[in-house]
N, C-alpha and C positions, 0 to 999 in steps of 0.2 A: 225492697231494693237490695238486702243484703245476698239475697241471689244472684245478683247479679255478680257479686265477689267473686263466688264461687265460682262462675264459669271463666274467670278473666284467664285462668290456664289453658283456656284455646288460643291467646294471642299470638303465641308462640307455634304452635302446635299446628294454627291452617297453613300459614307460608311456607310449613315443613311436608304437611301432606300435598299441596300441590308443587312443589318442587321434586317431588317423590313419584306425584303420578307424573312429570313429565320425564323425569328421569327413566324409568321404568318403560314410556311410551316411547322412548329416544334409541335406550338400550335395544326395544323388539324393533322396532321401524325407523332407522336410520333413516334410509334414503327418502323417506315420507314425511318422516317428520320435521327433516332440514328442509321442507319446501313447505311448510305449512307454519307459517309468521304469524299470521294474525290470531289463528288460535292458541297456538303458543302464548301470545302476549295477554291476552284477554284472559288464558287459567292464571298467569305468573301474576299480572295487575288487577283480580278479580278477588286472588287471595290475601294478597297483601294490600288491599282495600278492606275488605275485611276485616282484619286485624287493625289495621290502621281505626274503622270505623268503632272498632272494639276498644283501642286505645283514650280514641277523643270522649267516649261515651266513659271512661272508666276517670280519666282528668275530668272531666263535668260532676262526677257523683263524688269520688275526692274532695273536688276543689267546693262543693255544697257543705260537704258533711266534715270535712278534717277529723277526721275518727283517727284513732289510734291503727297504727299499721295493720292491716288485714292479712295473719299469717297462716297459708295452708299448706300441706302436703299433700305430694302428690300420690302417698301412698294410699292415703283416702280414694281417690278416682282408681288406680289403675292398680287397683286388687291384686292382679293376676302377676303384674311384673313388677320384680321388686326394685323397684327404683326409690331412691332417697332423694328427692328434691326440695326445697321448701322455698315456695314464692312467697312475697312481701307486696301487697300492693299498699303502696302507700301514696300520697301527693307528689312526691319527690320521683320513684317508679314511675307514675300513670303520666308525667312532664317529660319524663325520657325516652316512654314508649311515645309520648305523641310527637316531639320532636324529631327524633329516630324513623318516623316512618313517615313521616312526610318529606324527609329528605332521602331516604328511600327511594317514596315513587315516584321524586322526580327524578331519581338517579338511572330507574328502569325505566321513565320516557326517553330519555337522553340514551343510553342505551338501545333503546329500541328506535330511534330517529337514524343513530349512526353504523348499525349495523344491521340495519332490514336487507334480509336476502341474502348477509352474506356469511361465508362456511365460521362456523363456529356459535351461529346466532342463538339457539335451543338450548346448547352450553353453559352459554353467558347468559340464561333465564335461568338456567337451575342450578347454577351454584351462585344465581344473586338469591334466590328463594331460600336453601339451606342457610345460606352465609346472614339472610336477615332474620331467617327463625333461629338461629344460634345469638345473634345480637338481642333479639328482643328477651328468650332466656337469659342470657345475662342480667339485661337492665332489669326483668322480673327478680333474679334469685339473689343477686346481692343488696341487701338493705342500708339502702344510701341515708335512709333517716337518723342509722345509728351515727352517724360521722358527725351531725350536727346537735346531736341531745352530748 
């Protein structure tokens, strides 16, 4: 199950690349893509279900095992580009991402209840998808367990 550590650097990472493909798909096809809601909504709540489901599952193996902080780099995975990052998953982490993103997707229901159909909606899906893959990176990279040892 310690693999499963290992992958926990995608929590952050899916809410980013589907914010990215709808960014991307908004930037080529404006006028199409402000008329098309429900696909919209289903990439932006599909991703960050995901993440979300990666979270509850990362607080369940935590909250079994209480191990010592799980700390990786990202320059392990992403060879190629030299990025310095270093997530901490720990019990304290995997409570923030789970709480974090369940208020989240209710925030992208609510969102999506009060703005179906109108100009700016695809917008307001992908700068809540950046805006929560940059929160979920946070609560990954700063190690809140030090505060309390």
């Amino acid at each position: 199950m310690d693999e499963f550590l290992e992958y926990s650097w995608l929590i952050p990472v899916i809410p980013f690349l589907g914010a990215s493909l709808l960014g991307i798909l908004l930037v080529s096809f404006d006028r199409t893509m402000n008329r098309l809601s429900k696909p919209v909504f289903a990439i932006s709540l599909g991703s960050t279900s995901l993440s979300a489901l990666l979270s509850y599952f990362l607080l369940f193996y935590e909250f079994n095992h209480q191990n010592n902080p799980y700390v990786f780099d990202l320059d392990q995975i992403l060879s190629v580009i030299p990025i310095h990052i270093t997530f901490f998953a720990d019990i304290f982490s995997a409570a923030g991402l789970s709480i974090s993103s369940t208020v989240i997707l209710l925030l992208m229901y609510v969102i999506h209840k009060q703005n179906y159909r109108k100009k700016g909606y695809v917008r307001n899906f992908v700068l809540t998808g950046f805006a929560t893959s940059f929160l979920f990176a946070f609560v990954l990279t700063y190690p809140i367990s030090s505060i309390f040892n």
